[in-house]
N, C-alpha and C positions, 0 to 999 in steps of 0.2 A: 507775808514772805514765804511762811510755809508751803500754802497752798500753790503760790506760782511756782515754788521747786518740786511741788506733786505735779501739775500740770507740764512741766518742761519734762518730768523723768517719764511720764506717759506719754507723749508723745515722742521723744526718745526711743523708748520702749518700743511704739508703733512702727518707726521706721527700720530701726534694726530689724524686727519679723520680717517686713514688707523686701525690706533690701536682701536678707535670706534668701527669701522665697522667690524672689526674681533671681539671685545668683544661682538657685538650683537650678531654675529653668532652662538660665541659660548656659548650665552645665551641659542638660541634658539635652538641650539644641546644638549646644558645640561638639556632640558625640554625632556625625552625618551619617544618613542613611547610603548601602552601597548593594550594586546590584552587581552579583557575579553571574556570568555568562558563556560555557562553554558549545561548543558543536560538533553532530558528528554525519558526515556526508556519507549518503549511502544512495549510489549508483547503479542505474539497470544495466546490465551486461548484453549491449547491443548495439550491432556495428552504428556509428557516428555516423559514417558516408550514406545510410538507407533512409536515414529518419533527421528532422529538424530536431536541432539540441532542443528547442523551446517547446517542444512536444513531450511532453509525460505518458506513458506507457499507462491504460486504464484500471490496470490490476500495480500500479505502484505504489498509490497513497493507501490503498488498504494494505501491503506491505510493509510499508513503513509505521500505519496503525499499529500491526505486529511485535515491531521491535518496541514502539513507546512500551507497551504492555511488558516484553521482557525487558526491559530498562525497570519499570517496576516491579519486577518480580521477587521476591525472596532470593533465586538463583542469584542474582546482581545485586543486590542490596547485601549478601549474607558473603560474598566476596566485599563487598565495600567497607564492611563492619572490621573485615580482618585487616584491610589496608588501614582503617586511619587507627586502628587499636596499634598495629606495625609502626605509625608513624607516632603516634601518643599524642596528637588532636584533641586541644581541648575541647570540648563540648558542653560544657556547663549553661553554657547563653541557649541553649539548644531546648524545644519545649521537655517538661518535668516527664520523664518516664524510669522504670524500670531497668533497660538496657539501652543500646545505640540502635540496636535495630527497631525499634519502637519510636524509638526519636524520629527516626527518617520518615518510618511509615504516617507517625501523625505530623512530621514537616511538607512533606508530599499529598496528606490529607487538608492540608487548614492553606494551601498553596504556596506557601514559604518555601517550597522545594517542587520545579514545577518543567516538567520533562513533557515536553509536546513537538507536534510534526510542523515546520513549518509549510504550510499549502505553496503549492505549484513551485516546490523546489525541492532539493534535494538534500534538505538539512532536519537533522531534528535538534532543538535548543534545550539542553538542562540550564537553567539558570536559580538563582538565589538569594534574595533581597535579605539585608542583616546590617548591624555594625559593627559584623567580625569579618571584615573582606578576605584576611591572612585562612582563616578558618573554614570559611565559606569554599574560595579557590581548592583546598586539601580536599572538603568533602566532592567538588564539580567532577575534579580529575580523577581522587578515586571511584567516581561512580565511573565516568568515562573510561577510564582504560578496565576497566572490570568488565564494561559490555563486550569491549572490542577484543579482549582475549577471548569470552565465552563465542561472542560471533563468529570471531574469523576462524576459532575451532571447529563451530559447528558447522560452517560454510566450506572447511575444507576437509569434515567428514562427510557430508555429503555428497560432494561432489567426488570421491573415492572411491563410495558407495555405490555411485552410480554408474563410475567406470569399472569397479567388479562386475558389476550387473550386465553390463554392455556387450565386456569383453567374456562373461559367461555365456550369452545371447547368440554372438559372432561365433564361438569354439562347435555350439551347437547345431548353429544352421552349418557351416561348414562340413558338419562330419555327414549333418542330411544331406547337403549337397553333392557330397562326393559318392554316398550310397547311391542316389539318383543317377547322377552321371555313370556309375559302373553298371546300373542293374540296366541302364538306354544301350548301354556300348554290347550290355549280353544280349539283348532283346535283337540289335542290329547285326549283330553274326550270326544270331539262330536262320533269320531271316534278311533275305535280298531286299535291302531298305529301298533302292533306287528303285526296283520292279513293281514294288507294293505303292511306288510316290507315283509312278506313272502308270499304274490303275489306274490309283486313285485321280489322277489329271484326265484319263480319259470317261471316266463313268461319270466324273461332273461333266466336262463337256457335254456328254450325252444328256442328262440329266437338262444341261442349260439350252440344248437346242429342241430335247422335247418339250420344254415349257413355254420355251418362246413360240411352237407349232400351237398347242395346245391354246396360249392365251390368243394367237391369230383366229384359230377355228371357234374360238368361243366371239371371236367380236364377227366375224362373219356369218356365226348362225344368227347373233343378236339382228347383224341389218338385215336376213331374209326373212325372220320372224315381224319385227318391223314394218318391211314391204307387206308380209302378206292382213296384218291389220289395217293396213292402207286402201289394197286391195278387197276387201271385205266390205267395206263403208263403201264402194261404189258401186253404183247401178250395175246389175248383173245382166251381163251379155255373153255370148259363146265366145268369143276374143278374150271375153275378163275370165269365165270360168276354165280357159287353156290358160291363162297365166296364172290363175290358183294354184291350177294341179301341178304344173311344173313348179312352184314356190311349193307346196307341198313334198314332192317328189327331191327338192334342194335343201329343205330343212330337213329329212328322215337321213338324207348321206350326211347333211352336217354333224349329226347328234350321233351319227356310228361312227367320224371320225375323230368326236370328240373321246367317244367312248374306249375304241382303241388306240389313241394316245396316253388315257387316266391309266388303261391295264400295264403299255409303257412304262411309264413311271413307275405305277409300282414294282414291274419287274426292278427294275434300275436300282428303286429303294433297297427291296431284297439283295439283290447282288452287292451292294456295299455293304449288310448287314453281314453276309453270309463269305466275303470275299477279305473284308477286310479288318478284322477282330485285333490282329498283332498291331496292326499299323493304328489305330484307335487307341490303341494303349499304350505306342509308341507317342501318341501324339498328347494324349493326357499325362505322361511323367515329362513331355516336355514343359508343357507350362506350369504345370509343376515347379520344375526347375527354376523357370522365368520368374516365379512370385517369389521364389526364396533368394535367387539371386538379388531382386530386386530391393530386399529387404535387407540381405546382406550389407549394402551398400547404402542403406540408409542411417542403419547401425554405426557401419565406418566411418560415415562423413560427421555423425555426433562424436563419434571417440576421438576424432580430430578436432571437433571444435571444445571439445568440455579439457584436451590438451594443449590447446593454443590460450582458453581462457586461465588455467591455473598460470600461465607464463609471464598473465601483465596485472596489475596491482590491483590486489581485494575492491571488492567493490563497495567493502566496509572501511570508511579511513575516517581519522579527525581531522575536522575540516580544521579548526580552533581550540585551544586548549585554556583553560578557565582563565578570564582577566574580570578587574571590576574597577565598574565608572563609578563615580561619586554623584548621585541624586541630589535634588533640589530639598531646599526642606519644608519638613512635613506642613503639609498644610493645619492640620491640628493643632501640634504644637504652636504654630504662628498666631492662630488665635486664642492657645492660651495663654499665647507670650500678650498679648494685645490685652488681652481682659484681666491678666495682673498686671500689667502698666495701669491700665484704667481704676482698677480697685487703689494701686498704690499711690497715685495721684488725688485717687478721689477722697480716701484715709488722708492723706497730709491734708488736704485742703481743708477737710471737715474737722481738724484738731487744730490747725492754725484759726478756724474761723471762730472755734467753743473757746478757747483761748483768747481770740482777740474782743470781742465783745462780748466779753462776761464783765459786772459793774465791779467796781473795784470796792473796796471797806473804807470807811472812812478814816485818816489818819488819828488815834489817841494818841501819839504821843505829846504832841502839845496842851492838850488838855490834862491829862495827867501832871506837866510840870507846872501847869497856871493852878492847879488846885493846890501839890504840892506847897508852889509860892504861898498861895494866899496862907498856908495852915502856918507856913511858919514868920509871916507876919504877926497873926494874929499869937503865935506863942512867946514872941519879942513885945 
């Protein structure tokens, strides 16, 4: 009797551990895993109507590279620290460190904290797998609004900077421009601008109609030169040797009215050197003038558009601000939910089985009261 009350409290005994130990489990399976999720859209600043939306600018995703890095940077992280200190965020479930700022940096290292670009869009995703979703959201959003204050300050220092610059640029050319224009307007009352422009109109003329003589007399020496190789190769006769000497006699005039056409022009050349020195220099502070203008107005037409861009909405914004879905569960845990069901099954059945066929003792107590009997016959 003894022995079956040691075997019933053993395997009693067994199943309480067993029943434990699966209700831990499925403690710690009833606590769900959750994935928090925020976004932050960032947009290239360029007109819609030039380009297909579905088209990504090739210098964008390294851009956005950029900011993932300052998203992790201490600058954002060491603001983030201060918002959820501001808020008083538990952080205990958070890996074992020193401070908060060490927490993030090895949750961001081991991926528990996981700030990346999404490709061929315009998002980047902070997200956070945990089963502190309340906890998790506080730290999404303070990282979020932490980047988006330092960016959109630093995007609209920038863009200040660059209109001081601009409108430095613009003040500058301006005052060269106006020097220029005063020192053309003194050059043009020292001198008769119209008289010096109608030289000049006549000594090209001249210039263009000794060239066009000169290129004639050069193609006409070429064909009597020509002839007279032609004339050479044939049988020499008194008829052929009169056509020589007059092709000879036709190419010596040619080559002297080539000659004084060359002296021509160079005169011509001289005389515009020596005729027109004011108007030359009139003529170099003009385009002068023309490249600075030109520039002017390239200058302007940016200071208009970097003030038409401050006018319509950062091109840094949240797209989403932290929510969290409830995940499936852990596959792990499943199978070690599966392999203590198994052990706990296979424990009852193995102590139900020691149990059930183990040989039982033989009953004494009848024998004990037949000997009993007998002794006390025999004492009657």
């Amino acid at each position: 009797m003894n022995r079956d009350l040691h075997h019933f409290h053993f395997i009693l005994a067994q199943l309480i551990v067993l029943i434990l130990a699966g209700a831990g489990i499925m403690f710690v399976l009833s606590r769900p895993q959750f994935e928090t999720e925020a976004a932050i859209r960032i947009q290239p600043r360029i007109v819609p109507i030039l380009f297909d939306r579905q088209t990504i600018p090739e210098h964008f995703e390294p851009y956005k590279n950029t900011q993932v890095a300052l998203i992790r940077s201490n600058r954002i992280l060491n603001r983030t620290v201060d918002e959820l200190t501001k808020q008083k965020v538990d952080l205990d479930w958070m890996p074992d460190a020193p401070d908060i700022l060490t927490q993030l940096k090895i949750a961001i290292r081991k991926n528990i904290l996981s700030i990346q670009s999404d490709p061929r869009s315009e998002l980047i995703r902070i997200r956070m797998q945990t089963r502190q979703p309340e906890q998790a959201q506080a730290i999404v959003n303070a990282m979020l609004h932490s980047y988006i204050t330092v960016a959109s300050t630093e995007d609209i220092a920038q863009e200040q900077q660059q209109l001081r610059i601009l409108e430095d640029r613009k003040k500058v050319l301006e005052a060269e421009m106006e020097q220029l224009h005063h020192t053309i307007q003194k050059l043009e009352a020292e001198y008769d601008i119209a008289e010096l422009h109608q030289q000049q109109e006549r000594i090209e003329e001249q210039i263009k109609a000794v060239h066009t003589a000169l290129m004639e007399q050069s193609m006409e020496r070429i064909r009597l030169e020509s002839r007279m190789v032609v004339e050479t190769t044939k049988p020499q006769t008194p008829d052929r040797q009169q056509a020589i000497a007059e092709l000879t006699d036709q190419i010596a005039q040619a080559r002297e009215e080539e000659k004084r056409l060359h002296l021509k022009m160079d005169e011509l050349d001289k005389a515009v050197i020596a005729e027109q020195p004011d108007y030359s220099e009139i003529k170099a502070l003009n385009e002068n003038l023309y490249r600075k203008q030109e520039l002017h107005e390239q200058i302007c037409r940016r200071i208009d558009q970097l003030t038409m861009e401050q006018q319509i909405p950062s091109r840094i914004s949240i797209a989403y601000e932290a929510s969290s879905i409830r995940l499936g569960p852990n596959r792990i845990f499943l199978v070690t939910v599966l392999a203590f069901a198994g052990l706990f099954s296979g424990a009852i059945l193995v102590s139900w089985l020691a149990f059930a066929i183990q040989p039982k003792e033989p009953m004494r107590k009848t024998g004990e009261n037949h000997e009993r009997g007998s002794t006390d016959d025999e004492t009657l």
